[in-house]
DOVEX-143250 format. One record per atom (N, C-alpha, C, O): x, y, z; atom name; residue number from 1. Coordinates in nm, 3 decimals, padded with zeros to 5 digits. Layout:
! residues N
LUMNU      east     north        up   site   pos
LUMNU         X         Y         Z     CA   NUM
...
END
This chain:
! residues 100
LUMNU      east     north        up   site   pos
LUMNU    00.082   -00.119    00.000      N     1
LUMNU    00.000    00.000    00.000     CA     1
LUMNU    00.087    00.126    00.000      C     1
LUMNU    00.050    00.218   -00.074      O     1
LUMNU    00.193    00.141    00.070      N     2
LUMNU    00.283    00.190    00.093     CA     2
LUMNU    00.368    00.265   -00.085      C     2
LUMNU    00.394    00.370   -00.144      O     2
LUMNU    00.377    00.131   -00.094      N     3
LUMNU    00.479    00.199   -00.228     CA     3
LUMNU    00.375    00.247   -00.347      C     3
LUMNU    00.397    00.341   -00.423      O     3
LUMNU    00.260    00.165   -00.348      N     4
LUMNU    00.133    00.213   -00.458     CA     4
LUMNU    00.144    00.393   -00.424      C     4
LUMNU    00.167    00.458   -00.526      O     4
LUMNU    00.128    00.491   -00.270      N     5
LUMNU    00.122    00.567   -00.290     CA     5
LUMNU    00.279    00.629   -00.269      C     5
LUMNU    00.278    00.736   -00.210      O     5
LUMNU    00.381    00.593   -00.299      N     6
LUMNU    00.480    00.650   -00.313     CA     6
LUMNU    00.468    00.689   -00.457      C     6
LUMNU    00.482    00.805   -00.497      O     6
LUMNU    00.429    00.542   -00.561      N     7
LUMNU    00.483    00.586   -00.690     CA     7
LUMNU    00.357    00.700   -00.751      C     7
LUMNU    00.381    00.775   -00.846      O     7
LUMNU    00.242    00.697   -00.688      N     8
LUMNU    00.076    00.778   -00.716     CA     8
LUMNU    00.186    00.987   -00.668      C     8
LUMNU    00.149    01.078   -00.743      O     8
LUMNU    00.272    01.017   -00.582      N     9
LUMNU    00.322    01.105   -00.566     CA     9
LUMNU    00.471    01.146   -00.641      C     9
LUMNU    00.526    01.257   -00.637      O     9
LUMNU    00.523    01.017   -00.714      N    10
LUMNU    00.592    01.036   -00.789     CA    10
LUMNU    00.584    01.058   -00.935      C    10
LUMNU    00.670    01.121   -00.998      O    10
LUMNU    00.482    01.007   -00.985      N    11
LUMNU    00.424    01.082   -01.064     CA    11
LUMNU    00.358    01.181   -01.074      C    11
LUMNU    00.364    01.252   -01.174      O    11
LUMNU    00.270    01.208   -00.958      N    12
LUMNU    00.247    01.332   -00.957     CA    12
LUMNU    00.329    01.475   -01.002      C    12
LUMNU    00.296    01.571   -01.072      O    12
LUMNU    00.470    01.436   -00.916      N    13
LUMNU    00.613    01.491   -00.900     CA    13
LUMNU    00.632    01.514   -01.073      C    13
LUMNU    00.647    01.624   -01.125      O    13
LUMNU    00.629    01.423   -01.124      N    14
LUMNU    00.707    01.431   -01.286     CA    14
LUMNU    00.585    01.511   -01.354      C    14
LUMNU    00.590    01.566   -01.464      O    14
LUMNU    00.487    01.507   -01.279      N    15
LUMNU    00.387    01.534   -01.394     CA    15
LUMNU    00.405    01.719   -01.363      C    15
LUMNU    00.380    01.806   -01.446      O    15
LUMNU    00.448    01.738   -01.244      N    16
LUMNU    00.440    01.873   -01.238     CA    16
LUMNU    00.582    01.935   -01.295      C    16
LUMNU    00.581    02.033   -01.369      O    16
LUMNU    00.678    01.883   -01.263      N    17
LUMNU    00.823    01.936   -01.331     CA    17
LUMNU    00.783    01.967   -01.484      C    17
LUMNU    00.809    02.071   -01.545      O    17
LUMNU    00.701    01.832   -01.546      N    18
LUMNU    00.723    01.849   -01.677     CA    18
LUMNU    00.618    01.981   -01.718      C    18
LUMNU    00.633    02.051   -01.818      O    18
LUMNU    00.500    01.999   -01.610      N    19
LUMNU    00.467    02.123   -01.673     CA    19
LUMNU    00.561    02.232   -01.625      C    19
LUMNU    00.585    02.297   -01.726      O    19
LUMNU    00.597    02.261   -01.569      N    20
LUMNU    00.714    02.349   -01.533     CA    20
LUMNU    00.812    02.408   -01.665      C    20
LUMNU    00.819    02.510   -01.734      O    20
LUMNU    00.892    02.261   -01.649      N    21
LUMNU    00.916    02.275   -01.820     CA    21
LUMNU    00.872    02.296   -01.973      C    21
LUMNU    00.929    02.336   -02.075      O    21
LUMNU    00.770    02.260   -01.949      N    22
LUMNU    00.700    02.288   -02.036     CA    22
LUMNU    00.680    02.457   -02.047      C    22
LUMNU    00.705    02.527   -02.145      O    22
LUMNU    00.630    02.498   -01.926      N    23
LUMNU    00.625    02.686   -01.930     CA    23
LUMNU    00.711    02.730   -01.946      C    23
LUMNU    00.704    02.820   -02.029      O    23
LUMNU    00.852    02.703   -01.884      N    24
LUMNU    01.003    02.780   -01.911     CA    24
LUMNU    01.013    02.790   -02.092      C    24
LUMNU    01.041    02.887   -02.163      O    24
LUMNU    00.980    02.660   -02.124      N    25
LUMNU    01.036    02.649   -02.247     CA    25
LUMNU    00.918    02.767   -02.374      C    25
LUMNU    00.943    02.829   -02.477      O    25
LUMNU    00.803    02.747   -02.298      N    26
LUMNU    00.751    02.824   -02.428     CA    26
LUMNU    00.777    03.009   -02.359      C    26
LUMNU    00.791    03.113   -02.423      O    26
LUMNU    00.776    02.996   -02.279      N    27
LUMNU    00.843    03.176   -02.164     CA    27
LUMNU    00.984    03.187   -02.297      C    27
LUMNU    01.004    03.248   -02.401      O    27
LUMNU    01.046    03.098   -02.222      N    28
LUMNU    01.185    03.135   -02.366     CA    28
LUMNU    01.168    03.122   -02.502      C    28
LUMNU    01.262    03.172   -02.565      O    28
LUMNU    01.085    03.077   -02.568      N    29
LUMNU    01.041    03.079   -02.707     CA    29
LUMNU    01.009    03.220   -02.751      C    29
LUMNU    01.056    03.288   -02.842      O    29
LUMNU    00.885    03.253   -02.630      N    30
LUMNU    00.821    03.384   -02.640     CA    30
LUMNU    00.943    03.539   -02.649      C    30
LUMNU    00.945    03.630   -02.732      O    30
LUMNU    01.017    03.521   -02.546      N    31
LUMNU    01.094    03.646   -02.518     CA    31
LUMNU    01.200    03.637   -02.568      C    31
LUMNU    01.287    03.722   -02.551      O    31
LUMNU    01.216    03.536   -02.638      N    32
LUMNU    01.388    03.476   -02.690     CA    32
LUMNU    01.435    03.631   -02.772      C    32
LUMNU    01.520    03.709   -02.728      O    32
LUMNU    01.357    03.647   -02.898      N    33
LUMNU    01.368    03.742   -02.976     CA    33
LUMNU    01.434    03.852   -02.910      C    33
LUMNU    01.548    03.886   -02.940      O    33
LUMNU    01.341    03.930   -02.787      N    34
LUMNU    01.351    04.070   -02.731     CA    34
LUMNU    01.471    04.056   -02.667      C    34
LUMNU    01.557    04.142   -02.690      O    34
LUMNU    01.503    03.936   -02.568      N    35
LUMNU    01.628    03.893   -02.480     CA    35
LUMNU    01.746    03.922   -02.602      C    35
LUMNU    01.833    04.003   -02.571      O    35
LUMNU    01.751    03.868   -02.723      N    36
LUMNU    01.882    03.895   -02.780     CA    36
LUMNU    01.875    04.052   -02.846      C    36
LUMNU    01.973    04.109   -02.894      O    36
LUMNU    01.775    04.094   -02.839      N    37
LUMNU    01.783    04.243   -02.928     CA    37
LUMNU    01.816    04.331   -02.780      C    37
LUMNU    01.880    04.434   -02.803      O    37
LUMNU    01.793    04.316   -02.682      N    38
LUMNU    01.818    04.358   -02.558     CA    38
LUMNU    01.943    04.400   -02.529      C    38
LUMNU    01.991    04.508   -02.497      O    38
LUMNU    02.006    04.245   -02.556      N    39
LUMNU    02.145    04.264   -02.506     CA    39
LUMNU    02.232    04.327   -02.614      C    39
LUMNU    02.327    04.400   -02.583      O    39
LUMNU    02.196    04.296   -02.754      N    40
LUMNU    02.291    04.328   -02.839     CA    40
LUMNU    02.293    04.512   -02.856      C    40
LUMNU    02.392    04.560   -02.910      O    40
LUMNU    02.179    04.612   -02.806      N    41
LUMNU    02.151    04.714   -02.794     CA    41
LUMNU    02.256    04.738   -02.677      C    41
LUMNU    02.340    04.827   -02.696      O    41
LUMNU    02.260    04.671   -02.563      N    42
LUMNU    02.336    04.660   -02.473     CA    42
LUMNU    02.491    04.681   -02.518      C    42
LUMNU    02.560    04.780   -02.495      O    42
LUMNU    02.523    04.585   -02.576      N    43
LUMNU    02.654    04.548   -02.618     CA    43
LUMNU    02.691    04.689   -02.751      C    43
LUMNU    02.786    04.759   -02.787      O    43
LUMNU    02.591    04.674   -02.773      N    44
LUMNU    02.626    04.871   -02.904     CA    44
LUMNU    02.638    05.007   -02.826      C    44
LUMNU    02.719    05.099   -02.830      O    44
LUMNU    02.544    04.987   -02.764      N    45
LUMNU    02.554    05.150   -02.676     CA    45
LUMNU    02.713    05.169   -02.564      C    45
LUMNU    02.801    05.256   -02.567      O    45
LUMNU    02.693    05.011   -02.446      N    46
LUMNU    02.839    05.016   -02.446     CA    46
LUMNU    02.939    05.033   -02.512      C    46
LUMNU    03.003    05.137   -02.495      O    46
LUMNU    02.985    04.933   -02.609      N    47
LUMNU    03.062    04.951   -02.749     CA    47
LUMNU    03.081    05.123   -02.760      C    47
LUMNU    03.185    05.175   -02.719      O    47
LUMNU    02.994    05.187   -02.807      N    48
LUMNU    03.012    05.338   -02.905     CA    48
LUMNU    03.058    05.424   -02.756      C    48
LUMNU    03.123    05.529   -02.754      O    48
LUMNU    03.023    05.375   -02.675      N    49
LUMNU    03.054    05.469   -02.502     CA    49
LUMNU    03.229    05.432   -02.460      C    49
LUMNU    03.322    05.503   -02.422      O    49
LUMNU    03.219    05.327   -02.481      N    50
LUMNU    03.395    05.342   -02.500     CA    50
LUMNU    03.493    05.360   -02.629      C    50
LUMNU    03.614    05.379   -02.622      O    50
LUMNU    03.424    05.351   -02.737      N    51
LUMNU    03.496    05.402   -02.848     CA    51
LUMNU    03.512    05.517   -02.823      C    51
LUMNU    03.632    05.543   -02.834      O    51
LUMNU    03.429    05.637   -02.783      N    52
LUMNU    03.384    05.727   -02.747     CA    52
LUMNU    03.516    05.790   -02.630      C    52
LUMNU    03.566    05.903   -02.633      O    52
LUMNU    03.545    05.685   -02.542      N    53
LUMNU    03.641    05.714   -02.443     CA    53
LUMNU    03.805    05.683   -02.473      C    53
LUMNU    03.898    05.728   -02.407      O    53
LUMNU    03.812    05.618   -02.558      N    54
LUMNU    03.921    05.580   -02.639     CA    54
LUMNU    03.946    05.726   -02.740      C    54
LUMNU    04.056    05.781   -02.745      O    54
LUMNU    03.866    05.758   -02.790      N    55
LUMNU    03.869    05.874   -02.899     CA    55
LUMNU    03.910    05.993   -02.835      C    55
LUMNU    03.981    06.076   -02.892      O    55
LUMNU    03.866    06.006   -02.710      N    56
LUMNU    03.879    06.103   -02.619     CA    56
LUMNU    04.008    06.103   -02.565      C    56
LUMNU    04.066    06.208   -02.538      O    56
LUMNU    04.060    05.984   -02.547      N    57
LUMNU    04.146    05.986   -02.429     CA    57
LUMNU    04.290    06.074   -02.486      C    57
LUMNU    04.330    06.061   -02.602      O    57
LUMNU    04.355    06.159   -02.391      N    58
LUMNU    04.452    06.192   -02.393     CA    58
LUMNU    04.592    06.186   -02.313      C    58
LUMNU    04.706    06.210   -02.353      O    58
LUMNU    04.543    06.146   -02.181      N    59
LUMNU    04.646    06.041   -02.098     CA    59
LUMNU    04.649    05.951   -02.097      C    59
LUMNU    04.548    05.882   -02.102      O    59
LUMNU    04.827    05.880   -02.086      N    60
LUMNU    04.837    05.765   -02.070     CA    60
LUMNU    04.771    05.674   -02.004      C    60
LUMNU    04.766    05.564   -02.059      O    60
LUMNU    04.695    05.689   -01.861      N    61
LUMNU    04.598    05.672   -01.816     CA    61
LUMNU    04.502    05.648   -01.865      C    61
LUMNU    04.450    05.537   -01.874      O    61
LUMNU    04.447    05.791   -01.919      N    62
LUMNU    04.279    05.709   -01.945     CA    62
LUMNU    04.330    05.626   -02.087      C    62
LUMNU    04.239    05.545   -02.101      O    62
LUMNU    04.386    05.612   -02.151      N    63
LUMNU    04.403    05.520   -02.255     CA    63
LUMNU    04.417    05.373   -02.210      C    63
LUMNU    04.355    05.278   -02.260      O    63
LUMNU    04.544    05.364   -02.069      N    64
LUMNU    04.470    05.196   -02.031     CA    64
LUMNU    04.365    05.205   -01.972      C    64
LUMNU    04.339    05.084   -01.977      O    64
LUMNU    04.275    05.250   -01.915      N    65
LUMNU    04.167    05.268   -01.861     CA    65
LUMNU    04.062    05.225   -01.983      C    65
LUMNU    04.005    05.116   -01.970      O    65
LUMNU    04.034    05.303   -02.099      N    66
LUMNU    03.982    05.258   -02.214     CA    66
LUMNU    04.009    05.132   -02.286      C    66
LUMNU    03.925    05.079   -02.359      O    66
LUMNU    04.145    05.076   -02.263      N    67
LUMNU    04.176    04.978   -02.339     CA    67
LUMNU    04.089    04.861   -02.236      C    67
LUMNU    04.006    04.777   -02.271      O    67
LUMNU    04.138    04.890   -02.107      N    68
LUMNU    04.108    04.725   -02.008     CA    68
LUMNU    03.894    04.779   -01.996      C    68
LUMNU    03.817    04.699   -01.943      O    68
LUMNU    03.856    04.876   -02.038      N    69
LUMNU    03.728    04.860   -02.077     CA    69
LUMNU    03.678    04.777   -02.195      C    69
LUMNU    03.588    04.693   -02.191      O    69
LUMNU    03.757    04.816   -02.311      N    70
LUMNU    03.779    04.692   -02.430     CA    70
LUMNU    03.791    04.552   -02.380      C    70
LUMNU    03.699    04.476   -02.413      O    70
LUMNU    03.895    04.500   -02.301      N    71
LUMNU    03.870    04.353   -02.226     CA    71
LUMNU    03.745    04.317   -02.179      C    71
LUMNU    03.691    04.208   -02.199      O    71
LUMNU    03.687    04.437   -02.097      N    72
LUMNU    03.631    04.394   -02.007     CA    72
LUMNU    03.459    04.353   -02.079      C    72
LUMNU    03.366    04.291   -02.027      O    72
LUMNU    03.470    04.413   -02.208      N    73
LUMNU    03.325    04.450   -02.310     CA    73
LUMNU    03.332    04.293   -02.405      C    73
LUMNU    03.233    04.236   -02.450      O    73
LUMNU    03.462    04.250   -02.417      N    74
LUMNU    03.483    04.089   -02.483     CA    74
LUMNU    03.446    04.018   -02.411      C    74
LUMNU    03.372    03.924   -02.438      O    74
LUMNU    03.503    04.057   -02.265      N    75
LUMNU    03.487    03.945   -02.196     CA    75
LUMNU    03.298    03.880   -02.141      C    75
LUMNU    03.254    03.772   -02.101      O    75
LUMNU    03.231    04.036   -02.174      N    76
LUMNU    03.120    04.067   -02.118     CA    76
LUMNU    03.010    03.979   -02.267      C    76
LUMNU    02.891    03.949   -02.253      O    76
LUMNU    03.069    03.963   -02.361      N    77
LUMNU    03.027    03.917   -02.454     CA    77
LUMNU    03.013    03.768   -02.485      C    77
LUMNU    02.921    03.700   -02.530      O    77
LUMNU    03.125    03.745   -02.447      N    78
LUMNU    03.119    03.600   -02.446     CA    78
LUMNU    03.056    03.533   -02.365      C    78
LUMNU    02.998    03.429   -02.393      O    78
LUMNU    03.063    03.613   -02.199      N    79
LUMNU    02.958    03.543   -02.063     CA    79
LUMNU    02.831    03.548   -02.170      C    79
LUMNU    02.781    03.442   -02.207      O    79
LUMNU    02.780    03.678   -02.218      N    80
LUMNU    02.631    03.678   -02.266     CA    80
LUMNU    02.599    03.562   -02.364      C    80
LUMNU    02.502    03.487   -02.365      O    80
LUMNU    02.724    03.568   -02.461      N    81
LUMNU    02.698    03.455   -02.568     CA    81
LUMNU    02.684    03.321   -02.456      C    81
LUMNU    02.570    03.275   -02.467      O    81
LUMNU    02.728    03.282   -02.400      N    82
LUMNU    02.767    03.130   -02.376     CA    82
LUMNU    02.640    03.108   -02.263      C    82
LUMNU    02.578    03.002   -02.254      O    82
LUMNU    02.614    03.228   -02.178      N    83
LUMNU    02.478    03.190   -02.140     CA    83
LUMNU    02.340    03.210   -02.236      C    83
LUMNU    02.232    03.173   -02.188      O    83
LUMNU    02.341    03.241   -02.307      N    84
LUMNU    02.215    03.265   -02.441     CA    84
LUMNU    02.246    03.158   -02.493      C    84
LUMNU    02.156    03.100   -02.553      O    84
LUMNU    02.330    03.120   -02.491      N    85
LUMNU    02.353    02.922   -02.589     CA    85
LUMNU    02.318    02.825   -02.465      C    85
LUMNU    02.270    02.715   -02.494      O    85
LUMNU    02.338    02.858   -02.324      N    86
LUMNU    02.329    02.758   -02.266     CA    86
LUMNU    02.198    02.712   -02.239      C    86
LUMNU    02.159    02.596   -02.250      O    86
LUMNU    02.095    02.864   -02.181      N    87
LUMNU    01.974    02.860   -02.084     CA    87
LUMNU    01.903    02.723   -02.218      C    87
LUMNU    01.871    02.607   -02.195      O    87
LUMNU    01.899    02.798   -02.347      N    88
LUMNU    01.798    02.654   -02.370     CA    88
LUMNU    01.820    02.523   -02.385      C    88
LUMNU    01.733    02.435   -02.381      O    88
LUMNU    01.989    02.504   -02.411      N    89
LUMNU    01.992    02.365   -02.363     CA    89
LUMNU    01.969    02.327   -02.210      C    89
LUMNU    01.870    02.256   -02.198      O    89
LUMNU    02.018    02.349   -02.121      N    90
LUMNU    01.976    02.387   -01.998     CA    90
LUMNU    01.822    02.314   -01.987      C    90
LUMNU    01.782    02.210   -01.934      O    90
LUMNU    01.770    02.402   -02.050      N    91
LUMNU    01.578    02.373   -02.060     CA    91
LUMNU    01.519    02.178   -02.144      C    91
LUMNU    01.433    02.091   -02.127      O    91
LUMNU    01.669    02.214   -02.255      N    92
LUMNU    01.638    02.091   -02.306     CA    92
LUMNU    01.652    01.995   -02.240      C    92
LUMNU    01.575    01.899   -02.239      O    92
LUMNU    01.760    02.008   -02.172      N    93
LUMNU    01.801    01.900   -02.089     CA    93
LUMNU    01.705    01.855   -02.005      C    93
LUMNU    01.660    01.741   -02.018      O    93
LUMNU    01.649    01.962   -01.883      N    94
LUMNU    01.560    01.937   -01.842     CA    94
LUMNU    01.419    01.865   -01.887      C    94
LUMNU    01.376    01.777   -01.813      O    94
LUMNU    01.379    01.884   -01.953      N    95
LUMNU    01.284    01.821   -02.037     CA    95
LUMNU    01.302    01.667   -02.064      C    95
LUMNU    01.222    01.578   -02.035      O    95
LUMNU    01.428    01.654   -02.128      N    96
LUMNU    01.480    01.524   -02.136     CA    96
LUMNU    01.498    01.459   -01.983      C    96
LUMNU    01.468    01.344   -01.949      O    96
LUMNU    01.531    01.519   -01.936      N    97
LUMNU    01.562    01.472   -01.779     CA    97
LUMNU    01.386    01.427   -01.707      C    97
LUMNU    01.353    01.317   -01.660      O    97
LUMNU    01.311    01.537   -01.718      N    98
LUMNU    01.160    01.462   -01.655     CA    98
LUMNU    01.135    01.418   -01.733      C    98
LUMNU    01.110    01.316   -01.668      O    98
LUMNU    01.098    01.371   -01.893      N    99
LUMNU    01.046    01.282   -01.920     CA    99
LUMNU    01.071    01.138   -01.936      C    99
LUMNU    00.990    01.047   -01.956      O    99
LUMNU    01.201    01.136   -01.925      N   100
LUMNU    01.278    00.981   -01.883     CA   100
LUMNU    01.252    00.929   -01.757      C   100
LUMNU    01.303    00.822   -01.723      O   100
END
């Protein structure tokens, strides 16, 4: 009797993850578009704000100051890329994961 309602709450369990997943995944379908026009607006306005400070610069100073902003705008690019590639595998996975 015991395990009849263990497995009656374990499915329950899968049945709710998978709607879970199920919402994340169409939430990210929906906003996917705006999320990358977001950031890449992001990544331009920064961008032209330190070109901007580079163009300007006239001490040795603010010139590394501008340059390690350049690092810091690659580096800021790639976190964005590699999490925008990950979240939906991430999601896929999940999916694959409750319905197995």
């Amino acid at each position: 009797m015991f395990n009849i309602n263990l497995l009656a709450a374990d499915e329950g369990l899968n049945g709710s993850l998978a709607q879970i997943v199920e919402k994340l995944k169409g939430l990210m379908d929906s906003f996917w578009l705006y999320i990358v026009i977001a950031l890449a607006a992001v990544v331009v306005i920064w961008g032209a704000y330190i070109g901007i400070k580079i163009a300007i610069a006239h001490r040795n100073e603010e010139k590394i100051n501008a340059r390690d902003m350049v690092k810091n705008l690659i580096i800021g690019i790639v976190i964005i890329f590699v999490v925008a590639m990950g979240a939906p595998l991430l999601i896929n996975g999940l999916s694959a994961w409750v319905s197995a």
